[in-house]
N, C-alpha and C positions, 0 to 999 in steps of 0.2 A: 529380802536380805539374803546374800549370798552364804549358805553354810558351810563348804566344803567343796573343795578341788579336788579334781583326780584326772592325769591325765599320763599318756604312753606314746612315745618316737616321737615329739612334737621337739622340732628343730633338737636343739642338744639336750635336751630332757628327756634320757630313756624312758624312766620311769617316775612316778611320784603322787604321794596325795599330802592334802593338806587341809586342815578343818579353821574356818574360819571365822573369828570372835566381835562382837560390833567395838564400834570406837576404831584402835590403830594395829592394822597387822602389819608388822615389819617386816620388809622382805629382805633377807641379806645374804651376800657371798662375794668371790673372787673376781676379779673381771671373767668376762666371756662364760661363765658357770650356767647363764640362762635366767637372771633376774627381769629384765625386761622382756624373754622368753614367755617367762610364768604370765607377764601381764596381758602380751599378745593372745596368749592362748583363754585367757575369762573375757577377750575383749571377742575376739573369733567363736567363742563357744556361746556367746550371747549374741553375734551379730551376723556369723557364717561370712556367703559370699560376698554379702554389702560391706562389710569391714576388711576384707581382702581386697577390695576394688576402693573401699577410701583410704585406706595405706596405703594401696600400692605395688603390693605384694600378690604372687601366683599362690595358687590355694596349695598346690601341689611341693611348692618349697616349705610349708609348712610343714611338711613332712621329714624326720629325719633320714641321711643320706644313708642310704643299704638298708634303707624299712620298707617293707612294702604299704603300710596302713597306720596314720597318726589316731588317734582315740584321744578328747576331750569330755569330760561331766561334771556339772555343778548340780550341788543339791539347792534349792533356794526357795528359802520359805515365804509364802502367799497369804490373802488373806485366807482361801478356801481350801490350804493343806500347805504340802510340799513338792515342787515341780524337781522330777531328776532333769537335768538335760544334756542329752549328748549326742556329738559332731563325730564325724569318721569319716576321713577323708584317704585316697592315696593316691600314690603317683600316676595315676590314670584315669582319675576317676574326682569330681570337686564334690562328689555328694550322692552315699549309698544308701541304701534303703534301712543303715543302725542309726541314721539320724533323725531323731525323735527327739519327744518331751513326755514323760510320764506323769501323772498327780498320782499324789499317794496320801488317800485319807482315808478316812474311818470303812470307806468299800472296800479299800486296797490299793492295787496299785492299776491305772487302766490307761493306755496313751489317749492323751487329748491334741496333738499334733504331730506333723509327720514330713519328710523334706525339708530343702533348706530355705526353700521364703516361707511354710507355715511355720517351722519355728522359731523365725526371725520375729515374725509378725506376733507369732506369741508371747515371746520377750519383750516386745515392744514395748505390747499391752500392762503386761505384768512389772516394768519399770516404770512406766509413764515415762521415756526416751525412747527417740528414735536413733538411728546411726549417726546422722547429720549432731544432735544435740550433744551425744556421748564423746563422741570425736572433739567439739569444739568446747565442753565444758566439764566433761567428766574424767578424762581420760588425757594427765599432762604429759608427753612421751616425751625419754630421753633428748637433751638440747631442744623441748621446743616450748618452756616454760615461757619465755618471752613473744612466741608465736603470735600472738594472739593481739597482743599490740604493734610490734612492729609490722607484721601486714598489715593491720589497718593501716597505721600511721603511712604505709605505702599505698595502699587503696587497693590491696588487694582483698580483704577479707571484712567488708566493710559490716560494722557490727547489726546493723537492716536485717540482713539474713538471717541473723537470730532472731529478733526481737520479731520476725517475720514481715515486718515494712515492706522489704522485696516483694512478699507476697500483695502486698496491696497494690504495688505498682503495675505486676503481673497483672492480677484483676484487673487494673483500670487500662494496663496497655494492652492488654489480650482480649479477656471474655465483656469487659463491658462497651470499651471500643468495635469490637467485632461484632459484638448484640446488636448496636446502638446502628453500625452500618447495614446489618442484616435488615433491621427494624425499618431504616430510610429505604433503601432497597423493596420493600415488602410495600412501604406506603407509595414509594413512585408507582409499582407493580400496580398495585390494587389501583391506583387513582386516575392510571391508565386504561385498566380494565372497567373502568367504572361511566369512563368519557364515552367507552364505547358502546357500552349495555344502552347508555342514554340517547348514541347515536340509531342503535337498531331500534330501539322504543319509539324513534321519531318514524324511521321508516315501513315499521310494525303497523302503527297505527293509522299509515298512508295508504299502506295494504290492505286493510279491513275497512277504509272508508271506500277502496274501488271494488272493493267485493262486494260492499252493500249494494255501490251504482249496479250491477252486473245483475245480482239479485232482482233487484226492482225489476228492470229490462227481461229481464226472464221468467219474473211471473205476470207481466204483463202481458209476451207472446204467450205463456201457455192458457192463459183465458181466452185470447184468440182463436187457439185452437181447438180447446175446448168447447167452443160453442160449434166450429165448424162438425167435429164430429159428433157433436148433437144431432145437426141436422141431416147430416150424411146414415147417422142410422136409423131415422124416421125415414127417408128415402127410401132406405133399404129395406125396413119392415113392410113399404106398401109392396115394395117389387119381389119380395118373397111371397105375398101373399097373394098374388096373380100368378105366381112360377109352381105353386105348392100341386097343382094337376099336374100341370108338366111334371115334376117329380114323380109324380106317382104310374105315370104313363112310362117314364125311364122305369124306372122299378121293375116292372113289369117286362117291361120288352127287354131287360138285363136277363130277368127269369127266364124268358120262352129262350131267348138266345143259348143259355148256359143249357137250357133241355135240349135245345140243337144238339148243340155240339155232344151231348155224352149220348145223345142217340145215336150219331154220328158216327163216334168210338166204337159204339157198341156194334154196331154194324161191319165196322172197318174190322174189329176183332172175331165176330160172328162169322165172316169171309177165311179167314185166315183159319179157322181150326175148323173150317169145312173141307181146305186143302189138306191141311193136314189129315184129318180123318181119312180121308183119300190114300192117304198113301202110307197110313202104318199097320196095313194088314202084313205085310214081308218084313217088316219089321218088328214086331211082335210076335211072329213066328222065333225068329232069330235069338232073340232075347230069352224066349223063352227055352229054346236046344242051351245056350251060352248056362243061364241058370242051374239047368239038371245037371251039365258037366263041373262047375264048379262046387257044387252037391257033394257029389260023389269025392273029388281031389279031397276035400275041407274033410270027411271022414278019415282020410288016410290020414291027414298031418293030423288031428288031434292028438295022438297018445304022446305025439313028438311036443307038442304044445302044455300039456301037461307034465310031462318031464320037464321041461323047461321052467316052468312056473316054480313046481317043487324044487329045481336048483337056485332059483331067483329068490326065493325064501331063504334058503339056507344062507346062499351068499351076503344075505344081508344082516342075519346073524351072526356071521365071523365075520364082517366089514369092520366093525370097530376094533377087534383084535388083529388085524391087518393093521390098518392106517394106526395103532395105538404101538405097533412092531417097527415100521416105518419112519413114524417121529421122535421113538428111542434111536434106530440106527443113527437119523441124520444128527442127534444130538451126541450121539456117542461117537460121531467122527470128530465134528464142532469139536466137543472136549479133549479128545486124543490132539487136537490139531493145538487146540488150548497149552495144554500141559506140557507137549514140544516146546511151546514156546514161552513156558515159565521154565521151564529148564537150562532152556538156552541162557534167558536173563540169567536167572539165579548165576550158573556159570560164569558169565561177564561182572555180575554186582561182586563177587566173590574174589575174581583177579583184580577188580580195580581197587578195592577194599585192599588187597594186600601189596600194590603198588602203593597204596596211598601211607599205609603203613611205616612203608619201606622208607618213604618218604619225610614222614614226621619222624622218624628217627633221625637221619639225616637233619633235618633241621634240627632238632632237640638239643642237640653236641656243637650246631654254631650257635644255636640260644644260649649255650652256659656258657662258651666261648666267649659272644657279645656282652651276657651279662658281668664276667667276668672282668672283661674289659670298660667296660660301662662304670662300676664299682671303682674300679682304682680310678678311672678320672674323674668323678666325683668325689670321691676322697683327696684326690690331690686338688683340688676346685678348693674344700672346704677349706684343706690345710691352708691354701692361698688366699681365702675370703678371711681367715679369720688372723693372720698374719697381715692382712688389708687391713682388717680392723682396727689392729692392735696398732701401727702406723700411724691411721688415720687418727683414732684415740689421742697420742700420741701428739700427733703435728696439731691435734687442736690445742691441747693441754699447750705445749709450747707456743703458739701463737695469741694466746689469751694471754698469757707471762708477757709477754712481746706487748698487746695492747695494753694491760696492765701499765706495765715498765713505762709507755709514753703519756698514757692519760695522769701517771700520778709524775713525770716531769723525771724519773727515774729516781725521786727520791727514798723510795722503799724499795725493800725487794718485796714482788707480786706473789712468791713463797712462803719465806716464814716472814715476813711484814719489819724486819729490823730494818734501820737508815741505811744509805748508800752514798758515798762521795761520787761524784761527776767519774772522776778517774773507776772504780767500780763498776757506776752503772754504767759507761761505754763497757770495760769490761764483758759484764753480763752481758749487754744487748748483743757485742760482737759474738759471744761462744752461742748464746742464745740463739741467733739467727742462721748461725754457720750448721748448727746443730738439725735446725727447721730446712734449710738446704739440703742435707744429708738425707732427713728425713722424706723430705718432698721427691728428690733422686730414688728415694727407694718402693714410694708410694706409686711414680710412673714403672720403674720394673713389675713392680708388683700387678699393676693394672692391666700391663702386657702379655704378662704370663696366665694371666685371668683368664682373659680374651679365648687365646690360644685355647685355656685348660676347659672352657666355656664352649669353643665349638667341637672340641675334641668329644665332650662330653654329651654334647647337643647331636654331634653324629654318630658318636654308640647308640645314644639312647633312640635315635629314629631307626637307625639300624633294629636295635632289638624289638622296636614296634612294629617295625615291618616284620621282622621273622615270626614274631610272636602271632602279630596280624593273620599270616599264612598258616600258621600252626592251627590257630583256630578256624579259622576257613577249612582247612583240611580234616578237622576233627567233626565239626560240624556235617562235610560230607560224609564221611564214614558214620557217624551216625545216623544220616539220611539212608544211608546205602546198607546199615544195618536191621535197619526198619525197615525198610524194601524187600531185603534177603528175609524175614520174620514175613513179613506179609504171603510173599513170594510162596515158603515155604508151606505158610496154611493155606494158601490156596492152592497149591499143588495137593496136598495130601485131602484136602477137601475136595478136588478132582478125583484123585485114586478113588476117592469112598464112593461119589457119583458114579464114576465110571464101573467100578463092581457091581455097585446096585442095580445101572442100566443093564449090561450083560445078564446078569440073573434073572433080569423079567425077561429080557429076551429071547433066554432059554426056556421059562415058561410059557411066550405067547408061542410057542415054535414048531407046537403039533399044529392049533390053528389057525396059522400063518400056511400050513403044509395045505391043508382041509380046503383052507378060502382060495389057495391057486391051484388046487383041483376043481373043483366049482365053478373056477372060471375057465379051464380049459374045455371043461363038458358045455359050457354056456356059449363058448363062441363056437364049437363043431355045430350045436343046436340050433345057431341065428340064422342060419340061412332058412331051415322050417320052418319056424317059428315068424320070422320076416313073408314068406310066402302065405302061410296061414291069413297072417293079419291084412295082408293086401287081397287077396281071397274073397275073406270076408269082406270089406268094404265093398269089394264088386259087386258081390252077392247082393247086402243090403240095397244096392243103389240100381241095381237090377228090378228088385220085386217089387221097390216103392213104384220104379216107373211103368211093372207091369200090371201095379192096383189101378193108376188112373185109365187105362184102358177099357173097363169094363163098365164104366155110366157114358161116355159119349159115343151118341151114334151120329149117323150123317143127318137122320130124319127129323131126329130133335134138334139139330141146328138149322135145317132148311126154316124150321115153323119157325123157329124165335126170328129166325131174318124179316122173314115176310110181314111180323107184327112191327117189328121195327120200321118198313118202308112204311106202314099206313101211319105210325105214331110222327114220321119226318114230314110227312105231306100236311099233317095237322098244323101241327107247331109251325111251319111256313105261312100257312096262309093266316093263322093269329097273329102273326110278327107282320105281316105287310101291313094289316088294321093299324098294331099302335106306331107304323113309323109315318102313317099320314096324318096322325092327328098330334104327332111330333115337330113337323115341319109346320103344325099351325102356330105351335106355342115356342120356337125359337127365339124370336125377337126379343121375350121378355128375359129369357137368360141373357141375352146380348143388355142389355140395360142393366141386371143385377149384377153383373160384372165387374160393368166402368161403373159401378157406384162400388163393389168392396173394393177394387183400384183405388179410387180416392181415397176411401174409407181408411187403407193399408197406409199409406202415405201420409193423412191426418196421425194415426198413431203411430209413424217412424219417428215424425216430427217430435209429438207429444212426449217419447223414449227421448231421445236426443233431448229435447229444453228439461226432462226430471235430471238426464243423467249430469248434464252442465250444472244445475241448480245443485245437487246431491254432490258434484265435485270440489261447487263453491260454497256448498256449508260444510265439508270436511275440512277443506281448505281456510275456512272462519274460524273451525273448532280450535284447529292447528296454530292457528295464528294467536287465538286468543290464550291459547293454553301457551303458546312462547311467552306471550305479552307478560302473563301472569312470574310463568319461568325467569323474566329477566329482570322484573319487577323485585321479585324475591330475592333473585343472586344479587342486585342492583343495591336493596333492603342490608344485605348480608352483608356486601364489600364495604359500606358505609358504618354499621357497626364495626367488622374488623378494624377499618380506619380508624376510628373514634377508641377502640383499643388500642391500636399500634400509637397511636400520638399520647394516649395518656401514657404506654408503658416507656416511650423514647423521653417523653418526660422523668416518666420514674427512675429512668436510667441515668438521667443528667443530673435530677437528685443525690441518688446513690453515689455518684460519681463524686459531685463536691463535698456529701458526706465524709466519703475518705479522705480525699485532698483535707478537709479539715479534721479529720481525725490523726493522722498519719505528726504533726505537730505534737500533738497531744501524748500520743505514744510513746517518741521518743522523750519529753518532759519529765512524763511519769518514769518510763526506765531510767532516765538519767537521775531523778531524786533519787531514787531508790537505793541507785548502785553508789553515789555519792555517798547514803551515810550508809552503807554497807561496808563500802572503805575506809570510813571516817575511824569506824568501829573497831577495823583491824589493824589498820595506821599504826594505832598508836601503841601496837602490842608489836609490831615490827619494823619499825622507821628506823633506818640505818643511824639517823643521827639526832641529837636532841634537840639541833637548830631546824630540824624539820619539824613541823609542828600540824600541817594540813597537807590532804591530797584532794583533788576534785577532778573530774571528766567534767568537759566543755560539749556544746552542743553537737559538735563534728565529732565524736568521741575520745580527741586527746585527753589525754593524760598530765597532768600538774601536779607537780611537790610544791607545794608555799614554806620559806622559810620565814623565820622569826622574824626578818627585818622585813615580811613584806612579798619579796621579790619569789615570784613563782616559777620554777625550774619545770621544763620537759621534759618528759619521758627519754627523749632521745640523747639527752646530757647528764641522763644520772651513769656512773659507774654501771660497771656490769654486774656487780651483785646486789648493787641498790636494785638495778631493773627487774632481776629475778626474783628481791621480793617484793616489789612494787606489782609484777605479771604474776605471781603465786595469788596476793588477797584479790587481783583482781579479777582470775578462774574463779574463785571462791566465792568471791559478792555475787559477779554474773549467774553462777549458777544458782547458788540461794534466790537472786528476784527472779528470774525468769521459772525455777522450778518451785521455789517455795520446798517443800519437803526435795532434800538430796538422796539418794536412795542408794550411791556408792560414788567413790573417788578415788582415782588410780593414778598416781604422781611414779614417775619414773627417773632418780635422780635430779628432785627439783631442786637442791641446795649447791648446786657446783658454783663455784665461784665462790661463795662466801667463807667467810673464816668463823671459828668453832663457837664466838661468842651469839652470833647470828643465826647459826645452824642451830645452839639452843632454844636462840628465841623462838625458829621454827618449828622447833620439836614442842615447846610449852603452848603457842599461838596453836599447833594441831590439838594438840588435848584440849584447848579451850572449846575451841569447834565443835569436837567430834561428839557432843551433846547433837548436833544439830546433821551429823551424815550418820547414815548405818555402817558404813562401811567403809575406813580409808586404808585404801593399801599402798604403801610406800618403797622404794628400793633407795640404799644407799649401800656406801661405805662405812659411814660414819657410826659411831658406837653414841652418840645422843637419845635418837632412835630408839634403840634399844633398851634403853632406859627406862624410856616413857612411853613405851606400844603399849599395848595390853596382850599383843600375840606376836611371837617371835615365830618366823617361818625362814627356815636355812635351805640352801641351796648349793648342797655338796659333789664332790667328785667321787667317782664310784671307781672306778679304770683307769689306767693309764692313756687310751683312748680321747679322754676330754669328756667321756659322759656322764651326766650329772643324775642327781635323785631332788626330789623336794619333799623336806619332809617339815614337822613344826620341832620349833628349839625344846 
């Protein structure tokens, strides 16, 4: 139940709050004050953007003209506390981050939604309405009491869509037709796929019967062959065992031959270092003078060589304070190089910063300019919409007099209801319609100047979005370019502290730095001795090893070894002639063991070859039979799904005519319902005593039965019969359809009728309001007022036209 209104710049409502009582709060004030205002804004505060889009209306015209920001909040009590909720919208914006929903119980107070669809959706919940239901059964707006029947009766608003029938048609034209064709689809598919599992199954298993053939044929040759290499290695076992001397005669005559040959060597080598010995008597001499002189040199560079050493050490102990002196300089240029060129930036971030400056001031002064301009033509806009209004107001009010005057034959007047003579009611009808002429002349002025005040206004206002647009763009850079200049700044001065600290080691490492490049100018005067030395040496070393081997060969002990070597070649020759004549006995049988492993080789290429075919044709088996299985399965599978999809296309056709025959039913029962829900209010509001019944027909018209009988339409009652015939019939529809009403917001439902009637609807409300939480009403009429239980006014505060709400 709604407790309490509060709301700020919403259309012509500056300000205002309002606490509101169950049963009737009356809304009352002057034309144009903002009563149907007040109702837009509980309807918006409870529905946001969905209720802006099912008016009609831009979110941002809710807003009052020269406000920058409208503010909306109701307090509304729940079952599990009190929900605050509140909308804030402005001219640029359908939805900030103050729109929310609070609870407030016994914890306190904590938001449980946030945006404009969660607390759409939260209201939703907490009404049990949606926007669609509120719109068509909750919420009767100014002239559109009779809405509800006469679109139907036009076929535009067919009452299906309430009672949700639409919805069933939906289902059955959309989701259960599209199943239903997905479903036939799925079983063509499947029963497709299923022809063909059964076509490979046939030719699967034509494959494993020629694989069997193949197998047979192939273990038939390999017993073939099998026996042949049976026999081929009996063969062979006798011929190895006649060959087995020969082998051992080879053997043998391998041995003496391989003793050949390194006697051979050894001779050939034993030749060779007898010449030599020959000739390095002058040579060893030589070697030896070259030695003693390099003796002597090698004493003199040592002390050079030892210096050396001793700076080689040192230098290697100031090496890392060198290269540690080194990798600060190149970082301390790097830095220097650095810091130039934060400078520079900084520099450049610093003039652009104060171009840009320069710049949004300049815009600022055509921003007030625009706004300026902006302002008055939507004040002049407003002046013109609401002078529209009052016109439009106006020509309705007289053209309802007008229809009035001819439906009742002009015998009353449509005003204060006295008699009229013919000569009169022309009268009236003429000033009446001359008047509606005048008025309708002033309704196109007015619409013209609309136009005009409409784009005039439309192009200030883009104009100042674009300046505005820029201004922020510009200020956005300048803060970009402020934080750059900050960044900038610490890391220049983060520079300066590195760059000092580098310097100060560097003057520490700087004695030595001084030390390490003396060290190495002494090192390289030194390399050339120190190079001399070491080459020196190696000569030396490579001199004395080769004057050791001189001293064990003589010529005499290689003459002897020669000599035992010819008698050791003459030996071994003549053993090697013995075994190669009793070689030439036993050839033949090698020549036989031969062409039998020949065969032999060939029986088992064969035997490879029929395993490898057989091994290729039981893989190929495995393969076959493991698909066989595979299609068997998917084959198994498809035919389950089938048997699924055909029972769920069943179920679906079920379902289907389930609705078809519910959909009957539906409308039946809403129609009882709403019948004696009429029946009920009829007779508290029935324009006249000869009416006696009203009832809705299966198409949902509407019927007055009078006392004789004769049942009148909807569309042939008067116009304030219709308005109360269209008021009980919001009323019934919402009662059957919601069962519990939870609020009701009438916005001048009683126009048309005269003051006897307007009671009855003021008494017929109190009768009710047992059964809503909440009716909120706007009129003129002082009935109302009488019989609300909350009086809420809606005053002028300004000469302006701006209003307040407050309670009477």
């Amino acid at each position: 139940m709604i407790r309490e209104v509060e709301l700020s710049n919403f259309r012509s409502i500056l300000t205002g709050r309002a606490v509101l009582t169950k049963g009737i709060n009356f809304i009352h004030g002057l034309n144009g004050a903002g009563k149907s205002t007040f109702l837009d804004a509980i309807a918006f505060a409870l529905y946001g953007s969905e209720w802006a889009r099912k008016s009609g209306v831009k979110i941002q015209n809710f807003v009052k003209l020269g406000r920058g920001v409208a503010r909306i909040s109701l307090i509304i009590e729940g079952e599990d506390g009190k929900y605050m909720v509140q909308r804030v919208i402005s001219q640029s914006k359908s939805d900030t981050h103050q729109t929310y929903v609070n609870l407030i119980d016994d914890k306190g107070s904590h938001k449980v939604a946030a945006r404009d669809k969660e607390v759409t959706a939260l209201m939703g919940r907490i009404l049990g309405v949606d926007v669609d239901l509120f719109a068509r059964l909750l919420y009767i707006r100014q002239g559109e009491v009779r809405d509800v029947l006469e679109a139907n009766k036009a076929g535009k608003n067919r009452l299906d869509a309430v009672i949700k029938i639409d919805a069933l048609n939906k289902l059955q034209d959309t989701v259960i037709k599209d199943v239903s064709r997905d479903v036939e689809r799925r079983i063509d598919s499947i029963t497709g796929e299923a022809k063909e599992m059964n076509r490979q199954l046939t030719s699967m298993y034509k494959r494993l019967e020629d694989i069997g053939k193949q197998k047979e044929s192939i273990n038939h040759e390999l017993d073939t062959i099998e026996k042949e290499i049976a026999n081929l290695e009996s063969e062979l076992n006798e011929a190895e065992k006649e060959i087995a001397n020969l082998e051992e005669y080879e053997r043998k005559a391998h041995t003496l031959e391989a003793q050949l040959d390194q006697v051979e060597e050894e001779i050939k080598a034993l030749r060779i270092k007898l010449r030599e010995a020959e000739q390095s008597g002058a040579e060893l001499r030589a070697k030896r003078s070259r030695l003693e002189e390099i003796s002597r040199r090698l004493d003199e560079l040592r002390r050079e060589k030892e210096a050396y050493e001793s700076l080689r050490r040192r230098e290697e102990s100031l090496r890392a304070t060198f290269e540690e002196a080194e990798v600060l300089k190149r970082d301390r240029d790097a830095k220097r190089r650095e810091l130039e060129r934060i400078k520079e930036e900084l520099s450049r971030e610093e003039k652009e910063i104060a171009e840009l400056r320069k710049s949004i001031n300049e815009l600022e002064e055509k921003e007030l300019e625009a706004d300026y301009e902006a302002e008055k033509a939507n004040n002049k806009l407003r002046e013109l919409e609401e002078e529209g209004a009052r016109i439009n107001a106006e020509l309705k009010h007289i053209e309802m007099e007008i229809e009035l005057l001819r439906t009742k034959g002009g015998q009353t007047c449509p005003v204060c209801g006295k008699p009229l003579t013919i000569g009169e009611a022309d009268d009236l009808m003429r000033r009446i319609s001359e008047k509606a002429d005048e008025l309708r002349s002033k309704l196109k002025e007015n619409m013209t100047a609309r136009r005009e005040a409409e784009t005039r206004a439309k192009r200030n206002e883009e104009e100042l979005r674009e300046i505005s647009r820029e201004v922020s763009e510009k200020r956005g850079v300048i803060e970009n370019g402020e934080r750059r200049i900050k960044r900038l700044s610490e890391e220049s001065q983060r520079l300066g502290e590195e760059l000092r600290a580098i310097e100060n080691r560097i003057n520490e490492l700087s004695p030595g730095v001084q030390e390490y490049l003396y060290v190495k100018d002494e090192m390289n005067r030194l390399g050339a001795s120190v190079d001399e030395y070491d080459r020196l040496s190696e000569e030396y070393r490579y001199l004395a090893s080769e004057l050791s081997k001189y001293g064990t060969n003589k010529e005499e002990d290689i003459r002897s070894r020669l000599e035992d070597d010819e008698v050791k070649k003459r030996t071994i020759l003549a053993s090697l002639d013995e075994l190669k004549a009793k070689l030439n006995e036993l050839a033949s049988q090698r020549t036989k063991a031969e062409k039998i492993k020949e065969r032999l080789n060939n029986a088992n290429m064969r035997r490879s070859e029929a395993r490898g075919k057989l091994t290729l044709l039981m893989d190929a088996e495995e393969k076959a039979v493991a698909e066989v299985d595979e299609l068997k399965k998917r084959l198994n599978n498809a035919n389950n799904e089938l048997s699924k999809l055909k029972g769920s296309l069943y179920l679906l056709n079920m379902i289907n005519n389930s609705i078809e025959s519910a959909k009957p039913l539906i409308r039946k029962t809403f129609i009882d319902f709403m019948n004696e829900e009429l029946r009920e209010s009829f007779t508290s509001l029935r324009h006249k005593e000869s009416y006696v019944d009203i009832r809705m027909d299966g198409d949902y018209d509407v019927y007055v039965r009078r006392s004789d009988g004769k049942e009148i339409p909807f569309d042939a009652l008067s116009m304030g019969e219709k308005n109360l015939v269209a008021l009980i019939f919001r009323y019934a529809m919402a009662k059957v359809i919601l069962g519990h009403i939870p609020l009701m917001m009438m916005d001048e439902p009683t126009e048309h009728l005269d003051s006897e009637h307007r009671a009855k609807v003021a008494s017929w409300l109190r009768d009710i309001s047992s059964n809503i939480d909440v009716i909120l009403i706007t009129s003129h009429i002082d009935s109302f007022e009488n019989s609300a239980d909350n009086v809420i006014r809606i005053e002028a505060i300004n000469p302006s036209g701006d209003t307040t709400v407050v309670n009477a």
